[in-house]
N, C-alpha and C positions, 0 to 999 in steps of 0.2 A: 569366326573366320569370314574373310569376305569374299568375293568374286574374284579378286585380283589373285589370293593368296591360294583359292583351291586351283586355278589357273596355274599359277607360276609352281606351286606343287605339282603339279602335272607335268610342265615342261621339265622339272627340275628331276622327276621321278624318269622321265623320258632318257633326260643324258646321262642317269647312272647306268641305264642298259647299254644307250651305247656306247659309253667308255668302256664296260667290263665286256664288251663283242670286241671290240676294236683294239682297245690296249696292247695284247699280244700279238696283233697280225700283222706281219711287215708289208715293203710295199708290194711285193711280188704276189704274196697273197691274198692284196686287195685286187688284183687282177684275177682272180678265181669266179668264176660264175656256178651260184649255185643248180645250174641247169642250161645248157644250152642254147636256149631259148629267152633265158633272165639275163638282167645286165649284172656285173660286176658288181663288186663292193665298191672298188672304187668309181666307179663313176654314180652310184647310189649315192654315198656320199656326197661327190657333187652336185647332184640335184636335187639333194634336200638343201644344202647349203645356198642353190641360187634360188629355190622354190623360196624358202623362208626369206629370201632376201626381197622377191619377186612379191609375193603376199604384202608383206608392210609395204615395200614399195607405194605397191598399185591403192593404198590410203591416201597417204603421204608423198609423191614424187619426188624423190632426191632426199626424203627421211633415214633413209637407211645407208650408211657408209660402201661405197661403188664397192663390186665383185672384186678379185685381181683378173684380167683378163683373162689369165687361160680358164681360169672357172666358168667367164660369162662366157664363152670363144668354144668351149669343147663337150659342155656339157649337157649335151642338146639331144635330140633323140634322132637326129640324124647323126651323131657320133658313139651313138651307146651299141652298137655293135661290134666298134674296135677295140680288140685286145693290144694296142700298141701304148707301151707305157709313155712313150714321149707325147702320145697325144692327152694324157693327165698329169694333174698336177701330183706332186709326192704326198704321201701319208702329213708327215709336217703343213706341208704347205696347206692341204685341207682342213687339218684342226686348228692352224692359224685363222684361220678364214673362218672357218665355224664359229671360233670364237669372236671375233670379230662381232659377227655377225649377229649373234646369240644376246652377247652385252646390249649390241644393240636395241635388239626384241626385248629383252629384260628390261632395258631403261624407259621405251613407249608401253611397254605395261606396266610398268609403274606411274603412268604420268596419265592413265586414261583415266575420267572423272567417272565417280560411282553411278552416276544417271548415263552414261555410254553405254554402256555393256548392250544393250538392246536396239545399241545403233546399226542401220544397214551399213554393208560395205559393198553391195553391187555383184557380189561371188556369187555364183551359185550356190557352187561346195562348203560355203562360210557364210551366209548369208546377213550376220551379227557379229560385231565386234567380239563379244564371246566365244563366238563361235571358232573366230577366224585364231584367235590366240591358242584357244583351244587343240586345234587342227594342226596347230604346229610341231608339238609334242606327239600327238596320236599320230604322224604322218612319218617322224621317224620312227616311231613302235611300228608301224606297217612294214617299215621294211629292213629292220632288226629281224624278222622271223624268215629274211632267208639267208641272214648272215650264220646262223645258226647250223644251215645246212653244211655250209663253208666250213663254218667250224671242224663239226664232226668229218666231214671229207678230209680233212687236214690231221688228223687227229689231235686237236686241241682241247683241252680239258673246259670242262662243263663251269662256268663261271657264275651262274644265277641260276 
């Protein structure tokens, strides 16, 4: 196995969790905060979606195919305190974008040469190509573990 492939297994192990979090939960329910204090699901989801978009970006400028607006427009931490659904996009519209997005990150890890991987990328939190690919998967697992909370609030059956 190589670097690329334990990589993209990770990210790939990444989105079977959170499709089987997400699958069932409409949009109304992505509006649930698992604590008062925590942002939403849906707006979680949008900031992994503009984070990973934001990450390749900031290699690459203009590498990664443009946000839809309201994702780059709403999903900012001066809006993750509203519960108003018009100010997010719908469940759809974010796993459209996800996806998007995701292909995107899939097709520059597949294209990084085997002597990269130990390249800077200037991040702190990512400091190596490796690393930064890496990060990307691990960053949605971080915050799959409060969609779970939601879950069980909701009474939705145990899915992994």
């Amino acid at each position: 196995m190589q670097v690329r492939d334990a990589i993209k297994c990770g990210i790939d192990s990444s989105e079977l969790v959170v499709n089987a979090y997400l699958d069932d939960l409409n949009d109304a329910e992505l509006l649930e905060r698992p604590h008062p204090q925590c942002n939403h699901i849906n707006w979680q989801v949008g900031h992994l979606i503009a984070s990973e978009h934001g990450m390749l970006n900031s290699l690459v400028p203009g590498g990664m195919p443009p946000l839809p607006e309201k994702i780059a427009k709403y999903y900012t931490k001066e809006n993750s305190g509203s519960d108003n659904p018009s100010d997010f996009a719908t469940k759809a519209e974010l796993m459209a974008s996800h996806r998007v997005q995701r292909d995107a990150t899939l097709k520059s890890l597949s294209e990084v040469s085997d002597g990269d991987w130990g390249k800077e990328t200037g991040l702190s939190y990512a400091p190596t190509l490796s690393t930064l690919y890496t990060m990307i998967g691990a960053h949605w697992l971080m915050h799959c573990g409060q969609w779970v909370i939601v879950r069980r609030q909701l009474g939705k059956p145990v899915v992994i």
